[in-house]
Backbone bond lengths (Angstrom), bond angles and torsions (degrees), N, CA, C in turn:
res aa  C-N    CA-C-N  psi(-1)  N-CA   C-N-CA  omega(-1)  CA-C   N-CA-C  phi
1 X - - - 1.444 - - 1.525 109.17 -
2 X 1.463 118.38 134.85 1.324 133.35 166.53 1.231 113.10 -91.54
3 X 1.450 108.23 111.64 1.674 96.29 157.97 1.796 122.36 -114.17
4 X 1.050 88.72 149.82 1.674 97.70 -172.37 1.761 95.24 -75.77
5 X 1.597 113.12 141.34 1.479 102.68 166.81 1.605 114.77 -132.40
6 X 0.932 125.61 87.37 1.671 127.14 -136.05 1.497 94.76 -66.04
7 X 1.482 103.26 163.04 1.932 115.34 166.84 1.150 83.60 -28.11
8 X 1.343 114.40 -97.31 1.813 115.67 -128.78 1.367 123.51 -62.93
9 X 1.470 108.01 8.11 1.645 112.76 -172.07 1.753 107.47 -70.56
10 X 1.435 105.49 -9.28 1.512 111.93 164.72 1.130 129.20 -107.79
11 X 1.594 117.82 -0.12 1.677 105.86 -151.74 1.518 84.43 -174.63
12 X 1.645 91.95 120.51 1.060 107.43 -171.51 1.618 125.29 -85.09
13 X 1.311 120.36 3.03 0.972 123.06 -169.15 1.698 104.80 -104.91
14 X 0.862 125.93 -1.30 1.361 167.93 138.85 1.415 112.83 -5.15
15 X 1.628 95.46 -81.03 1.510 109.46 178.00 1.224 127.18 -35.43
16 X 1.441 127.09 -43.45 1.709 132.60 -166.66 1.328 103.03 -39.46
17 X 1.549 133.49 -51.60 0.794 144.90 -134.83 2.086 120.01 -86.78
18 X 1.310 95.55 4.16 1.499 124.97 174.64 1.312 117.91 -59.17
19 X 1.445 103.29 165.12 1.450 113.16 -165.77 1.799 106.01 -84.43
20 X 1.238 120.92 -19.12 1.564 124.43 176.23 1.431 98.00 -171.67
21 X 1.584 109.02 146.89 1.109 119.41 157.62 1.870 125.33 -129.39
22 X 0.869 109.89 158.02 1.531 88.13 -169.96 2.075 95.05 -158.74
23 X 1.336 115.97 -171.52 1.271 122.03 172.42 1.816 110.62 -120.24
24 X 1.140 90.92 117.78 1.724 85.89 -178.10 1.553 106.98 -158.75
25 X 1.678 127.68 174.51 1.360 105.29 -147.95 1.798 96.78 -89.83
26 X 1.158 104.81 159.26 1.464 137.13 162.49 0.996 154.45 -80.24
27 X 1.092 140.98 79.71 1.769 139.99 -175.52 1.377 132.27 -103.35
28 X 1.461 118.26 122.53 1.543 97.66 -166.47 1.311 91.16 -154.05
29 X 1.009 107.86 142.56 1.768 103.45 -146.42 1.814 83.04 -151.09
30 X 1.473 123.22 146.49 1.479 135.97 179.81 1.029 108.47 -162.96
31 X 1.531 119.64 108.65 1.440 136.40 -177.67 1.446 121.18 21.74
32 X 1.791 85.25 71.57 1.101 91.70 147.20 1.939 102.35 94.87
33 X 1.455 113.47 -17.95 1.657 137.32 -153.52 2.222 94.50 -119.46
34 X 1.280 118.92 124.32 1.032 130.09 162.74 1.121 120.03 -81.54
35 X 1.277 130.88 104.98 1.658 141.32 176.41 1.700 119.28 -82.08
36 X 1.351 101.95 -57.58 1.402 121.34 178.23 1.829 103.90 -139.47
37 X 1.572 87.09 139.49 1.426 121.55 175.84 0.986 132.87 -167.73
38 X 1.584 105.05 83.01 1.258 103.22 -156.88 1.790 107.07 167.10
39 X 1.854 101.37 -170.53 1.556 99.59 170.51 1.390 101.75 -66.99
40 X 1.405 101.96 148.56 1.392 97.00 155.92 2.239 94.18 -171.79
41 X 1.551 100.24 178.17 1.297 105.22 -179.63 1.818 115.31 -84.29
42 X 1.253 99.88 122.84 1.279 124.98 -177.60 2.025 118.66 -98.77
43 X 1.130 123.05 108.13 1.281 129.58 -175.60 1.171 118.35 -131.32
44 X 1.444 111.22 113.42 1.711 131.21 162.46 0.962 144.17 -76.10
45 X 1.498 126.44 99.25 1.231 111.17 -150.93 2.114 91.80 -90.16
46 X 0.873 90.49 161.52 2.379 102.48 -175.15 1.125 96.63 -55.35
47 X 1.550 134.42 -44.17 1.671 110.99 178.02 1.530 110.92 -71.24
48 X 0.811 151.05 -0.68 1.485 160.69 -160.15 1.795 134.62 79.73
49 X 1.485 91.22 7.41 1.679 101.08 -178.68 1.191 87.16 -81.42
50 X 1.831 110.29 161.23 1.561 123.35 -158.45 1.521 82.75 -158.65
51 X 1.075 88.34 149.95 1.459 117.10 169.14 2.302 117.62 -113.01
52 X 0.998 93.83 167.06 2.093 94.49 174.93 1.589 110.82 -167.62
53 X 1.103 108.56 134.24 1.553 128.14 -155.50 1.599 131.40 75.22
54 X 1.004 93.82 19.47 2.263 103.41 -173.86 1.604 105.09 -146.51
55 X 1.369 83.90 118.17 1.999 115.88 164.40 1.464 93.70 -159.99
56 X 1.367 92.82 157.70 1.632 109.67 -171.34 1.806 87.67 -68.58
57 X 0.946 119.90 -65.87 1.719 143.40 -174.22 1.587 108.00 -30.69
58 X 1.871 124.88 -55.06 1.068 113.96 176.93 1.756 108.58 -156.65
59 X 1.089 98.19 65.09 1.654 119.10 -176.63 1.817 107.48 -63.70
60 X 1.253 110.22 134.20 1.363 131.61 178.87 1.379 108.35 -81.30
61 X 1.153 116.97 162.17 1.932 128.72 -175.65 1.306 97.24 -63.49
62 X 1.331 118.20 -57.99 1.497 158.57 -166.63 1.275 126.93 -57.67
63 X 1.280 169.20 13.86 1.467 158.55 -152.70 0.769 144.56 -129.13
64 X 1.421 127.03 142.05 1.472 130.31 -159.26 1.168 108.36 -133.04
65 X 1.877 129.33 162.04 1.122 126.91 166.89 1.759 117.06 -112.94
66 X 0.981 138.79 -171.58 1.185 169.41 169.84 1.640 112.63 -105.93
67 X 1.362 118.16 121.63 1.717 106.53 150.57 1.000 98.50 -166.00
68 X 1.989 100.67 131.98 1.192 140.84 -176.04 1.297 128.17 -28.94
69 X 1.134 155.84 110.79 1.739 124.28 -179.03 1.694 88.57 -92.07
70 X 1.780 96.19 -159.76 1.457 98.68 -173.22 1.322 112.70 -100.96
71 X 1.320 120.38 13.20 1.496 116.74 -177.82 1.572 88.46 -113.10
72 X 1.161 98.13 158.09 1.821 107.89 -167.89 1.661 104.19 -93.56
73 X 1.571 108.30 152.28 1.450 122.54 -151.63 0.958 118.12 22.49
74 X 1.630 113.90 65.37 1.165 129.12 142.74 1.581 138.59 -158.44
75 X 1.861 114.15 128.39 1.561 92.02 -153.94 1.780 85.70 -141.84
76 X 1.131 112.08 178.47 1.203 139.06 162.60 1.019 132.89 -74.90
77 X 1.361 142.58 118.23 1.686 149.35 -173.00 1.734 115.63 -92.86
78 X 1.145 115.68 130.16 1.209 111.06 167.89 2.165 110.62 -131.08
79 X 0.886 112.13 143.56 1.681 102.36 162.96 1.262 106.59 -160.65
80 X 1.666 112.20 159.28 1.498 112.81 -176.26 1.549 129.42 -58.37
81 X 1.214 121.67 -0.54 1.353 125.18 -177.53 1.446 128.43 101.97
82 X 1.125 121.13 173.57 1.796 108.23 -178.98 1.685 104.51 -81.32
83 X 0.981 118.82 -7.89 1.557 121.98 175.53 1.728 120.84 -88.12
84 X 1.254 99.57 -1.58 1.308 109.81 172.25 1.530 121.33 67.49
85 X 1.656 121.53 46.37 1.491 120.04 -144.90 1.674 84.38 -103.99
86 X 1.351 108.57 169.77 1.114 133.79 -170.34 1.453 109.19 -52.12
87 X 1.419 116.64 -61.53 1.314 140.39 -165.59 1.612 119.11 -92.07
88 X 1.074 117.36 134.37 1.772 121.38 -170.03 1.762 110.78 -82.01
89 X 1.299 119.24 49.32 1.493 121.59 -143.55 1.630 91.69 -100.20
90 X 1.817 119.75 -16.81 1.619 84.59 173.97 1.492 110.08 -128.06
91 X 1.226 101.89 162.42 1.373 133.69 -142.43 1.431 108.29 -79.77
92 X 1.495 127.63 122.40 1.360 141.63 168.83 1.481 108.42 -53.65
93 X 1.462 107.09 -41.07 1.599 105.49 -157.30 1.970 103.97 95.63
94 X 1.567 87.35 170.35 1.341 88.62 -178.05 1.636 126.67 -77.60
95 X 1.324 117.06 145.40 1.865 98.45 -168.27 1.052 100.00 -122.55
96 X 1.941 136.81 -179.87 0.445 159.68 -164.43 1.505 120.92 -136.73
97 X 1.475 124.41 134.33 1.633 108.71 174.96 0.912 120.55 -62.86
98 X 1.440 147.08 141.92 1.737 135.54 149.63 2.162 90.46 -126.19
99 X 1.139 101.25 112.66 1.560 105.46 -178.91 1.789 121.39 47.55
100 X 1.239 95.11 -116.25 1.575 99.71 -174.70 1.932 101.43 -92.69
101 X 1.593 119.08 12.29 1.389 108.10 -178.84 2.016 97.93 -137.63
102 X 1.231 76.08 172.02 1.810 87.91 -162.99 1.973 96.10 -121.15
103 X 0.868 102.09 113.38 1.751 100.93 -177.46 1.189 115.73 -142.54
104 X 1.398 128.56 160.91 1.319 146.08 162.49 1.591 116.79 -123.64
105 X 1.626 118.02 -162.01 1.650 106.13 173.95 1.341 120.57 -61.36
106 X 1.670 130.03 -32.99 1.191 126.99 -159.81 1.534 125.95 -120.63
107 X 1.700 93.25 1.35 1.557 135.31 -179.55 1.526 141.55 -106.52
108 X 1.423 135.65 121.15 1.427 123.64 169.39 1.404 103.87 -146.51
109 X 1.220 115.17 134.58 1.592 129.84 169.13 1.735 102.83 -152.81
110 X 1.998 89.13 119.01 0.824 113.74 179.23 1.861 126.78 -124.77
111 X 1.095 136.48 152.92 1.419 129.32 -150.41 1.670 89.99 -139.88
112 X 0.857 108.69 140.78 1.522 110.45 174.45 1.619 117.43 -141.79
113 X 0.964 135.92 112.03 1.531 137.49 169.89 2.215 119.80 -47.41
């Protein structure tokens, strides 16, 4: 298995550089622990990895990204941690689509328009 791990999955300054960004609701959920729920900033990057909680403009405590692998509905999780660190460096594990959210057993991040 190939997985794609885009620029910004390290570096947050990174993100601007996406295919759309917009404000729409948020879910990000980690074993079992609610992070985000709610408005928050939503960014697409053109291959379809997404990011939730990061824009320079109105960035959340909270955020994690999405990225795609090459087999379809299915991608990789990353978010800054329960400590709220700069960088999205640990790992969701692998997810799965269910609608507008991407989850596994101990995982949900969801983006909503």
């Amino acid at each position: 298995m190939t997985v794609r791990l885009p620029a910004f999955a390290f570096a947050l300054t990174c993100w601007t550089a996406a295919a759309g960004a917009f404000t729409g609701k948020c879910v990000l959920q980690v074993e079992g622990k609610t992070y985000l729920n709610g408005p928050c900033p939503i960014v697409l990057d053109k291959g379809g990895d997404f990011s939730i909680g990061v824009d320079e403009k109105t960035p959340s405590k909270f955020f994690a990204m999405v990225s795609l692998s090459d087999r379809p509905g299915v991608a990789d999780g990353f978010w800054n941690g329960p400590d709220a660190e700069g960088h999205a460096h640990y790992p969701l594990g692998t997810l799965t689509r269910q609608g507008a959210c991407w989850v596994n057993g101990n995982t949900k991040v969801c983006a909503m328009k």
